[in-house]
C-alpha angles and dihedrals in degrees: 000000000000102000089238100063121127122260119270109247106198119208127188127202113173097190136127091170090123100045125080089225122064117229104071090099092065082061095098096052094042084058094049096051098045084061109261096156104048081050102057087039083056101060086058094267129140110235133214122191106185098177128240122319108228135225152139109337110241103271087197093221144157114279113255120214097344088310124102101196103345096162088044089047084059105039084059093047103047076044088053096034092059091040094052090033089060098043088056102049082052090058087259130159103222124207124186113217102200158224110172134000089245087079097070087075084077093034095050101036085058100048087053086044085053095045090045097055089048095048087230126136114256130205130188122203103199101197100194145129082226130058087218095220103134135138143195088251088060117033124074097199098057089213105148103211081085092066114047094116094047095063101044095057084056096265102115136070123309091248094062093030093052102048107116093024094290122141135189088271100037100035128172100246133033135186096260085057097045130080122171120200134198086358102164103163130066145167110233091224082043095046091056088047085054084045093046094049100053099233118159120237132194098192127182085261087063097036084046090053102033109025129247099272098057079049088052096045093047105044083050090053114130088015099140135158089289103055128097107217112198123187125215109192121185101180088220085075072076117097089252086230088081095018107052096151102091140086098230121045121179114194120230094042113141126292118245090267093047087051095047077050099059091039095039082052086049097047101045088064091067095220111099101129108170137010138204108199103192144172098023100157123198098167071071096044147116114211097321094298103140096047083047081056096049088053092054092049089048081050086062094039088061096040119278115148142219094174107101091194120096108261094241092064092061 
């Protein structure tokens, strides 16, 4: 980790209010415990825990009109937007500790207020098994972890699309900021929304085809000096065979190796400038593996290495 790297700001959010499972919102202590924070110090970084975040407890309701929870979903993420915003104005590095993946609609919508104001370029690296473009209109379950992107590209009800000042014509994310990496299921009206949008997607048919690395190199193009990279993690993005602890596995995700790649090519650009780290499951665990995992790919993401070549001979 390079000395003049920017403080760790920990967040916690203990919420499965978006997911149709319960257990995500025991994510932030399963991190914790699987030593998130010796290993970052370890790595030479300053860390900042600053505790769990609080909101509406899950009602565990219907969905109403195409929505579960909606007022609960944006109660979290007002709650997550002000809580990563202000990291970010004190020269924090903020990382989400999740809970769902709905919650990066608060996370993300932040980090694009922060880099507006700052007149900066912003990419956002979405690690994930779904392309998270539903809407109320498609999904039959209403859970909203399925929507995050949708509703930061402006497709989504005004109390998520509106959080940090956004609205539908002016959103938070578009396609030239997005890339979505080891994405393998799809629904086929979501698909045509990701289609229509213009976002790019690497895929598992095309990791499968090119490599992860091609994928990598791709999906960083354009990254410079100027440019905030975020990460959005949702540890099903993982193969289940090494990430059991999520609700909802998708087989034919990338192995341990194809995952260090992705972080150790993050994290040799030196820009990742903030992280959500979501879905980690441990009502669906085995002895905290899966949250162990997530450390060591936060590890990579930080800088450590597994390359025992000098850097300049890369």
């Amino acid at each position: 980790m390079h000395l003049n790297h920017p403080r760790i700001a920990l967040i916690g959010a203990p919420t499965d209010v978006g997911a149709g499972e319960r257990g995500a919102s025991m994510g932030p202590e399963a991190l914790r415990v699987a030593g998130l924070i010796e290993a970052l110090r370890a790595q030479g970084a300053e860390v900042l825990d600053t505790g769990n975040l609080t909101g509406p407890p899950n009602p565990c309701a219907p969905p109403v009109h195409g929505f579960r929870h909606l007022s609960e979903v944006a109660a979290w993420n007002r709650a997550v937007h002000e809580a990563v915003f202000k990291a970010l104005q004190a020269g924090d590095l903020p990382i989400l500790l999740g809970g769902d993946h709905c919650l990066a609609i608060g996370s993300i919508s932040a980090v694009a207020r922060h880099v507006q104001a700052r007149g900066r370029k912003l990419r956002v690296l979405w690690f994930d098994a779904h392309a998270d473009f539903n809407t109320a209109a498609l999904t039959p379950s209403g859970n909203i972890h399925g929507m995050p992107v949708a509703s930061l590209f402006g497709d989504g009800p005004p109390e998520l699309v509106s959080i940090g000042g956004f609205a539908p014509e002016r959103p938070a994310l578009r396609a030239q900021h997005l890339r979505q990496i080891g994405i393998r299921s799809v629904d086929a009206g979501e698909k045509r929304l990701v289609h229509e949008a213009g976002i790019e997607v690497f895929d598992m048919r095309f990791i499968d085809e090119h490599g992860i690395r091609v994928a990598m190199e791709r999906a960083l193009a354009g990254v410079d000096a100027d440019t905030h990279l975020h990460v959005s993690l949702d540890v099903d993005f993982l193969d289940p065979s090494i990430a059991p602890g999520v609700a909802t596995t998708v087989p034919g995700g990338p192995t341990y190796r194809e995952a260090q790649l992705c972080m150790e090519m993050v994290a040799d650009t030196g820009r990742l400038a903030s992280l959500d780290i979501v879905e980690i499951n441990p009502a669906y665990d085995t002895h905290n593996n899966t949250a162990e995992l997530a450390v060591d790919l936060v590890e990579s993401l930080f800088g450590k290495s597994t390359l025992m070549r000098r850097r300049s001979e890369t």
